[in-house]
C-alpha positions as CSV (number, residue, x, y, z in Angstrom):
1,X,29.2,-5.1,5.7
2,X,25.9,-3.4,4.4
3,X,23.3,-1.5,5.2
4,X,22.5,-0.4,8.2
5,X,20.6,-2.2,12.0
6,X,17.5,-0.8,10.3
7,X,17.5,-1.5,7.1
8,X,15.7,-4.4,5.9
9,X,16.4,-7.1,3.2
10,X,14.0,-9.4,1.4
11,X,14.8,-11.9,-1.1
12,X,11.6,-13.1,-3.1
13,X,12.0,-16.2,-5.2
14,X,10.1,-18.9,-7.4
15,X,9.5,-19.8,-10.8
16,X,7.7,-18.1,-13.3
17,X,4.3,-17.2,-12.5
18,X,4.4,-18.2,-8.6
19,X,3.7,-14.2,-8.0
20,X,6.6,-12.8,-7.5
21,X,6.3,-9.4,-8.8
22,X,2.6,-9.2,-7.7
23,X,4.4,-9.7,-3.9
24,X,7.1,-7.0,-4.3
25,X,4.6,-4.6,-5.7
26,X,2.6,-5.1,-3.0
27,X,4.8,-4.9,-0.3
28,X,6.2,-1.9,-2.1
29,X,2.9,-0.1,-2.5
30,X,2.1,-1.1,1.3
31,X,5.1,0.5,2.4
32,X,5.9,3.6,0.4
33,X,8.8,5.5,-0.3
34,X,12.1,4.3,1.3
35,X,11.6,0.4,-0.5
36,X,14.3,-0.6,-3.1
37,X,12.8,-3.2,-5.8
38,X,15.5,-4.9,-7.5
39,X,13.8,-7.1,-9.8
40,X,16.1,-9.5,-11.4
41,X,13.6,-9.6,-14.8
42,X,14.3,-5.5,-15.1
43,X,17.9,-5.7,-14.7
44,X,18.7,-9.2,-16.5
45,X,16.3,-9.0,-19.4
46,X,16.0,-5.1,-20.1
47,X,19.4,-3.2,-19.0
48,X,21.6,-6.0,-19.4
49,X,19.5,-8.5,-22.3
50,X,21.6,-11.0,-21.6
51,X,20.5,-14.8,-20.7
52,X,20.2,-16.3,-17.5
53,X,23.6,-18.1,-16.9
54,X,25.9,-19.1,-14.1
55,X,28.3,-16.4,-13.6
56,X,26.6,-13.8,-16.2
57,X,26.6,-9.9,-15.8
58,X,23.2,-9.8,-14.1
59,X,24.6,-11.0,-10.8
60,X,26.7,-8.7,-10.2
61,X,24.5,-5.8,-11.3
62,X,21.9,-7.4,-9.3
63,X,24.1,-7.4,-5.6
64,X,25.4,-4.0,-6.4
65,X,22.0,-2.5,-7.0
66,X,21.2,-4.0,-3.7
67,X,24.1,-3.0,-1.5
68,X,23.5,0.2,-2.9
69,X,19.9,0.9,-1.8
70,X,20.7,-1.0,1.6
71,X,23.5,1.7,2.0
72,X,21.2,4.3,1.0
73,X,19.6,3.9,4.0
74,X,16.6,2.0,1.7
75,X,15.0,-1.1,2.6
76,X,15.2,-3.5,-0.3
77,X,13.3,-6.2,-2.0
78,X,15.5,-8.5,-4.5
79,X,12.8,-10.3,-6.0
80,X,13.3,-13.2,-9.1
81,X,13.8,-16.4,-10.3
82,X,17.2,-16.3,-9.1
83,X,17.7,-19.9,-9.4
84,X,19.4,-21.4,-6.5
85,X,22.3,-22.8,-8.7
86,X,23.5,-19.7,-10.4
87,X,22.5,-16.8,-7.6
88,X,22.8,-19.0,-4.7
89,X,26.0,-17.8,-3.5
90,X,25.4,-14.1,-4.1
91,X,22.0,-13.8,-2.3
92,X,23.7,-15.7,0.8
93,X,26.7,-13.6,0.8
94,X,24.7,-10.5,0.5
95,X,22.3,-11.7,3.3
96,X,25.7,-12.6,5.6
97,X,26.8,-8.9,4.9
98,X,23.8,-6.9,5.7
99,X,23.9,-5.3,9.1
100,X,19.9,-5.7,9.3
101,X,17.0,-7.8,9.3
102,X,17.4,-10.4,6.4
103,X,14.4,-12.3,5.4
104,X,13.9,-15.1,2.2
105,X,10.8,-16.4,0.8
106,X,10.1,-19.4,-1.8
107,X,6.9,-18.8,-3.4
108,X,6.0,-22.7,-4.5
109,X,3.6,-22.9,-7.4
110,X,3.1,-26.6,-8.4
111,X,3.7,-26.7,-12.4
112,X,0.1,-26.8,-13.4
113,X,-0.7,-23.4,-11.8
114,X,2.2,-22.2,-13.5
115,X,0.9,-22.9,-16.8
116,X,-2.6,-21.7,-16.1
117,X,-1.1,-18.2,-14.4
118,X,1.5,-17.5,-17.6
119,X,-1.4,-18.0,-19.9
120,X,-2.8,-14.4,-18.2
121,X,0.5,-12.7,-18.7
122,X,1.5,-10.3,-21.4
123,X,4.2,-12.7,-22.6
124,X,1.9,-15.7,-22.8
125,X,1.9,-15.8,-26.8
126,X,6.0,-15.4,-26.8
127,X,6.9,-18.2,-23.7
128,X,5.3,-21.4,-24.3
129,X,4.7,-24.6,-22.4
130,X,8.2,-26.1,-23.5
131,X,10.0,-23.7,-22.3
132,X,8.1,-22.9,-19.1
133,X,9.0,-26.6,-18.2
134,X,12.5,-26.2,-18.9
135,X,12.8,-23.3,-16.6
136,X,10.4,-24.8,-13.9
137,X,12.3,-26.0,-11.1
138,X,10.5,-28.2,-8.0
139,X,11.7,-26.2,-4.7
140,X,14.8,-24.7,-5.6
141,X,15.6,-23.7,-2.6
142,X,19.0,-21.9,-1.3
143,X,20.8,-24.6,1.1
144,X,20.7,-23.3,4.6
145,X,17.2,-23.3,5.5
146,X,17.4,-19.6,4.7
147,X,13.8,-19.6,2.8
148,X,10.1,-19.5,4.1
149,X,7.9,-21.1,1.5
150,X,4.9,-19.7,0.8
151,X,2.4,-22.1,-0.6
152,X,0.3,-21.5,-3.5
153,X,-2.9,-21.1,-1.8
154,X,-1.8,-18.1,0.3
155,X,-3.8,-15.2,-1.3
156,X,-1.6,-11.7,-3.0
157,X,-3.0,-10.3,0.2
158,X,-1.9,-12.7,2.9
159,X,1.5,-13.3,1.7
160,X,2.2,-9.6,1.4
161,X,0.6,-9.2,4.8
162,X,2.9,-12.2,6.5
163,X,6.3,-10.6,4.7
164,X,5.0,-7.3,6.0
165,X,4.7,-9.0,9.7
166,X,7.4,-11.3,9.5
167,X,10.0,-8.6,8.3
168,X,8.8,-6.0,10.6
169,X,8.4,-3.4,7.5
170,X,4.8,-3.5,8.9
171,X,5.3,-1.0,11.5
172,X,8.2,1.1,10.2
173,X,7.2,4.7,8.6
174,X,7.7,5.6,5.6
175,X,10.9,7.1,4.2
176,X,11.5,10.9,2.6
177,X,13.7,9.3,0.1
């Protein structure tokens, strides 16, 4: 077991450009100190630089970083790609271990908007459109029903507000970590 009755877990997934980050930045700066973001990018791409595989490093690191924080007393977003396939069975065992609240979201982004949101990001000129459609994937979503998905015409502000809600990390104070 994990964490604590109070801690909370949220597990932020799409493809590439569906907002992700933008989400768990906002639900981080909405909440303040005491919020864990493990984003999959930071510990996959930049402490680990390995490639996204079944069974690489990353997966590990990426549970362990969370049951970390969640014993920590923090509550934690784990926020990526995290395609269904190769994380699957990590983000449902960690979810089955936490003591607390445990809460997944999809954010679906139909292919086009993909391509017209990565054209705004910093990596635009490295990623292009081939390899965005090899790593898109229509509603990969974890089996279980374990995932709300969030449509792409939800607004930054009204998904961060609904996670807020839904998760009840609306009306929890701040921590002193």
């Amino acid at each position: 077991m994990v964490g604590t009755e109070n801690t909370r877990l949220v597990v932020l997934r799409g493809n590439s450009a569906s907002g992700k980050s933008s989400v768990a930045a906002g639900i981080r700066d909405r909440f303040g100190r005491g919020l864990a973001w493990v984003e999959q990018d930071n510990l996959r791409r930049i402490v680990l630089r390995e490639r996204d595989r079944p069974g690489a490093a990353n997966i590990g690191l990426i549970v362990l970083t969370a049951r970390y924080a969640l014993d920590a007393g923090y509550h934690v977003v784990v926020e990526g790609i995290l395609y269904a396939d190769h994380y699957g069975e990590m983000l449902t065992r960690l979810r089955a271990d936490h003591r607390g609240p445990s809460h997944g979201y999809y954010l679906h982004v139909p292919f086009e908007q993909t391509l017209a949101r990565h054209a705004t990001k910093p990596i635009a000129h490295e990623v292009g459109e081939p390899q965005l459609r090899d790593w898109y994937r229509e509603l990969d979503l974890l089996s279980g029903g374990l995932e709300t998905v969030v449509e792409a015409d939800s607004t930054l502000t009204d998904t961060v507000d609904r996670i807020m809600l839904d998760t009840g990390l609306a009306g929890l104070p701040a921590m002193e970590h």
